[in-house]
C-alpha positions in Angstrom: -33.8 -55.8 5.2 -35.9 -53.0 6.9 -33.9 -50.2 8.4 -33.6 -50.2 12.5 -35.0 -47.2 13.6 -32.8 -44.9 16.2 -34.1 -45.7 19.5 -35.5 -42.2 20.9 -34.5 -43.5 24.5 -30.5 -43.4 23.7 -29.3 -40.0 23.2 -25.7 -39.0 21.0 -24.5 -36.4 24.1 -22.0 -37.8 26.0 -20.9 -40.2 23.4 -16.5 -40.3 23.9 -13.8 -41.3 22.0 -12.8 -44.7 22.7 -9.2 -45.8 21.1 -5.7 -45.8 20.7 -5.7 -43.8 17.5 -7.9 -41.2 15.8 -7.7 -43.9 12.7 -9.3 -46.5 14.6 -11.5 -45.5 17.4 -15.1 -46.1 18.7 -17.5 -43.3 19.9 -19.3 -44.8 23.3 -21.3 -43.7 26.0 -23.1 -45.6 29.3 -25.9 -46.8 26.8 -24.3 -46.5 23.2 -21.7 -47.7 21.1 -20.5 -46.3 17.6 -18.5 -48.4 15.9 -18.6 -46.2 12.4 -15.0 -45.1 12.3 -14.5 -42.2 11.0 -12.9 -41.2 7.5 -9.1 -39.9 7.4 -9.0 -37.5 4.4 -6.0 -38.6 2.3 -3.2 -36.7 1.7 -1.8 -38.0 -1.7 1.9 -37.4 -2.5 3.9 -38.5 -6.0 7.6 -39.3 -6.1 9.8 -40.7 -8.2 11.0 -43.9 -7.7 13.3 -46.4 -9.9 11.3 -47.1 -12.7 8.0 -45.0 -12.4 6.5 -42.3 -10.4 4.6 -43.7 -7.6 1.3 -41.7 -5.1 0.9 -43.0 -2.1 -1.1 -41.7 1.0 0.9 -39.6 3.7 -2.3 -39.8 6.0 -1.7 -43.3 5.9 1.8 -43.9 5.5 4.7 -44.6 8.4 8.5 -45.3 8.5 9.8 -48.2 10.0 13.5 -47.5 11.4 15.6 -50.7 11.8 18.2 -51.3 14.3 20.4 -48.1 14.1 21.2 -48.6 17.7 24.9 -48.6 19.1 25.8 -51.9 19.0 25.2 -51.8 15.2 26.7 -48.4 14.0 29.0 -47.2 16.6 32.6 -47.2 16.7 32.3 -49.1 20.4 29.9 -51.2 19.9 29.7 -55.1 19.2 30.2 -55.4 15.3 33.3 -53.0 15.7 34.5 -55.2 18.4 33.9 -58.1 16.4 35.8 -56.4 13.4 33.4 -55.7 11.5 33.8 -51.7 9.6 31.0 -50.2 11.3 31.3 -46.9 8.4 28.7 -48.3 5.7 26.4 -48.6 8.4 26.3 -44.9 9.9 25.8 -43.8 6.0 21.6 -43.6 7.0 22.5 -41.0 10.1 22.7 -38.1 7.8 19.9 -38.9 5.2 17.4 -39.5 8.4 18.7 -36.7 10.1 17.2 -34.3 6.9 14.1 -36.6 6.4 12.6 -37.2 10.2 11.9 -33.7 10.5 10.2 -33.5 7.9 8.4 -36.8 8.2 7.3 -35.8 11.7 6.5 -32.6 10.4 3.8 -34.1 8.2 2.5 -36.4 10.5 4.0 -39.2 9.4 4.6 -41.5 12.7 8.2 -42.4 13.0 8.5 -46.2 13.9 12.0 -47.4 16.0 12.4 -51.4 15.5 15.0 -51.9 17.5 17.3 -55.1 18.2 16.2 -55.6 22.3 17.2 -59.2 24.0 15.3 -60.0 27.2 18.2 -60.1 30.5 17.5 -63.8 30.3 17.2 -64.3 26.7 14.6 -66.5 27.6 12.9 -65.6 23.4 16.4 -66.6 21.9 16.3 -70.1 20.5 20.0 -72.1 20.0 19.5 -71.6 16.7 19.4 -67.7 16.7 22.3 -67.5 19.3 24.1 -70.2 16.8 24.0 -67.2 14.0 25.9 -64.6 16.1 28.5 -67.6 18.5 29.0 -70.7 16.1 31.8 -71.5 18.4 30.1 -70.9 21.6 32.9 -68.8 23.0 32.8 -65.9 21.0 30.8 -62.7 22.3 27.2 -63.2 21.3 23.8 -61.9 21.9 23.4 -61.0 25.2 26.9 -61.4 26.6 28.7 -58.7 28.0 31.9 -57.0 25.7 34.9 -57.2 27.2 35.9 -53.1 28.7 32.9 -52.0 28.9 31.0 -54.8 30.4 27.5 -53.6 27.6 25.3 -56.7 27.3 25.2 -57.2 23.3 21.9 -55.8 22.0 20.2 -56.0 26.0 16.5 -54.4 25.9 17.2 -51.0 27.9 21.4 -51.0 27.8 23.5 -48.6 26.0 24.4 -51.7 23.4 20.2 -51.7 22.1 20.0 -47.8 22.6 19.7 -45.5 19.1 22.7 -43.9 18.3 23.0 -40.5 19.7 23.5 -38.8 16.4 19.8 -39.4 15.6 17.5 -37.8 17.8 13.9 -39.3 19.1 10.9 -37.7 19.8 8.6 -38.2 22.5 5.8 -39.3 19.7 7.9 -41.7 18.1 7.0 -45.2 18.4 9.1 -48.1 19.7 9.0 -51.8 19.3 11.5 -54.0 20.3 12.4 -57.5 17.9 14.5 -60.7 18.7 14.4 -62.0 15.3 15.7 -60.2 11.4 11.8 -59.7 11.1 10.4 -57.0 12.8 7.3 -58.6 12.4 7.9 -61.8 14.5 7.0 -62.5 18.1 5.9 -58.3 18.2 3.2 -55.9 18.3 4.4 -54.0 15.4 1.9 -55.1 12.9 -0.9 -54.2 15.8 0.1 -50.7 16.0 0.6 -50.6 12.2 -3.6 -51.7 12.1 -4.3 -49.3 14.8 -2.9 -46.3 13.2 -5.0 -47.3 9.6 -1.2 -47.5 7.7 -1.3 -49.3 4.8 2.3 -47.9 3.2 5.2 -48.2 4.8 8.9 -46.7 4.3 11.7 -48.5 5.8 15.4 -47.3 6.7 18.3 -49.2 8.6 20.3 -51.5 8.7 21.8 -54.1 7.5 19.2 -53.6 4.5 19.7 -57.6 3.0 19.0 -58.5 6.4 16.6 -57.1 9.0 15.3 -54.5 6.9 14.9 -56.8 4.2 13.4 -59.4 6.3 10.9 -56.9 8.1 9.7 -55.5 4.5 9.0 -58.8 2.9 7.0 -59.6 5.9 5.1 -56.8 5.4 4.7 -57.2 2.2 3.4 -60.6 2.8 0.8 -58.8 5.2 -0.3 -56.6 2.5 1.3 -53.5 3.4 3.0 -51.1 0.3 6.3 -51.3 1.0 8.7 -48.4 0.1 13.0 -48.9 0.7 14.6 -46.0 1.3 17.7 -46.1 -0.5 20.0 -44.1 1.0 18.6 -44.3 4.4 19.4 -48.3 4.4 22.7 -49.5 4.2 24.6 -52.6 4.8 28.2 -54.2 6.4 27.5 -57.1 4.1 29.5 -57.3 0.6 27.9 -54.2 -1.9 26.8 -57.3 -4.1 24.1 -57.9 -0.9 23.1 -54.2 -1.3 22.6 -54.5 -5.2 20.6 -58.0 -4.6 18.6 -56.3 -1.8 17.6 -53.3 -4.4 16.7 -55.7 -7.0 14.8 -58.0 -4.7 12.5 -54.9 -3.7 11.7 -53.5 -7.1 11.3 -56.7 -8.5 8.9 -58.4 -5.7 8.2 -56.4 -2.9 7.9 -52.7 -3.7 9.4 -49.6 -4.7 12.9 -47.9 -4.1 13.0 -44.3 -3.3 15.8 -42.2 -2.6 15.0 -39.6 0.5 16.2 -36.6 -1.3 13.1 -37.2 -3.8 10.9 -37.4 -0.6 12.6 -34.5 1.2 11.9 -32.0 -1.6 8.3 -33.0 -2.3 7.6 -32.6 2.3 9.2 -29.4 1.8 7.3 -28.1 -1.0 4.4 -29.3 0.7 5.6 -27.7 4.3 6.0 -24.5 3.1 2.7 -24.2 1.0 1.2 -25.1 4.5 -0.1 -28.0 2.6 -1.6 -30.7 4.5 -4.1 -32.0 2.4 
């Protein structure tokens, strides 16, 4: 095919950015548009985890955070009132408080999936509101806890906020899920595309359920998938925790501890390393 010449008429001056992220923008103008994205230099980085040493690409790599919100992990929220020991799952709080920093730090975007009903629960089929009320008179999704009147995991209440101990920056992302997937019924795997990520680490809770669930759907997309180990955590029996690890290593990724990951941003932070 012959090559199309340039026509002299349009001009590259005034050409804009057009986009929601420098990984996947247009340049346009009033008679032009450039469709050539351009290149993201990659940013390699090795760790160890179970098994082998793995490089991935930090300039193309984000964390997924699931469901560390109150109802989950604090002392008042609905799993404590429903007696379930809320201890195992605060465990992440201290290895994310270290990590994020860092993560940020290196430009890593910091992703919050977060458990958020509608008021009406309108998305919420029987079936899902079956899971968390088999009797029907219990305190499920979206009713309201007894003393404090919360609305179970309500988009926007103190039940579906983060927990206080973990702080949020005004650059992290957030995306609110109805379902153990993050990836159902969401825009999450939109604003995965849009930032050009193709690995992703995930932390949260419980980790043989949402967690899990979100990072074999992304696996199934085609996204690397990378559990953080001690930044995931469970209320579940420890046997769900050991299946949960295996599951990962053997089908869906790798399994990474954060100190291995802390050490290797910090290295890299203070060589002023961001290539």
């Amino acid at each position: 095919m012959d090559a199309v010449s340039p026509d002299p008429a349009v001009s590259d001056e005034g050409l804009l950015p057009l986009g929601s992220s420098g990984s996947n923008s247009w340049m346009v103008s009033e008679g032009r548009a450039d469709l050539v994205r351009q290149p993201v230099p990659p940013r390699p980085m090795t760790v160890q985890a179970q098994g082998k040493l793995i490089t991935f690409d930090l300039a193309r790599t984000a964390v997924v955070i699931v469901d560390m919100q109150n109802d989950f992990c604090h002392p008042e929220g609905w799993l404590a009132h429903i007696g379930v020991d809320v201890a195992p799952a605060r465990r992440p709080i201290a290895p994310l408080r270290r990590l994020l920093p860092l993560l940020r730090g290196s430009s890593v975007p910091v992703i919050w999936v977060n458990w958020g009903n509608r008021p009406d629960r309108l998305n919420l089929s029987p079936s899902l509101l079956h899971v968390y009320n088999p009797s029907g008179v219990g305190i499920g999704l979206g009713d309201a806890l007894p003393g404090s009147g919360a609305k179970v995991l309500e988009r926007g209440s103190w039940s579906a906020a983060i927990v206080d101990e973990l702080p949020v920056e005004t650059t992290d992302i957030h995306v609110a899920k109805y379902r153990m997937s993050g990836f159902q019924d969401t825009e999450l795997d939109s604003i995965l595309r849009n930032l050009g990520a193709t690995t992703l680490m995930f932390a949260g809770v419980n980790a043989d359920q949402c967690v899990l669930c979100t990072l074999q759907d992304a696996n199934f997309r085609g996204y690397d998938c990378v559990l953080l180990e001690d930044c995931a955590a469970t209320t579940s029996p420890d046997y769900c925790m050991a299946a949960t690890i295996y599951n990962v290593n053997q089908c869906f990724g790798f399994v990474v501890r954060s100190e291995a990951l802390a050490a290797e941003l910090a290295q890299r932070a203070f060589r002023g390393d961001r290539s």
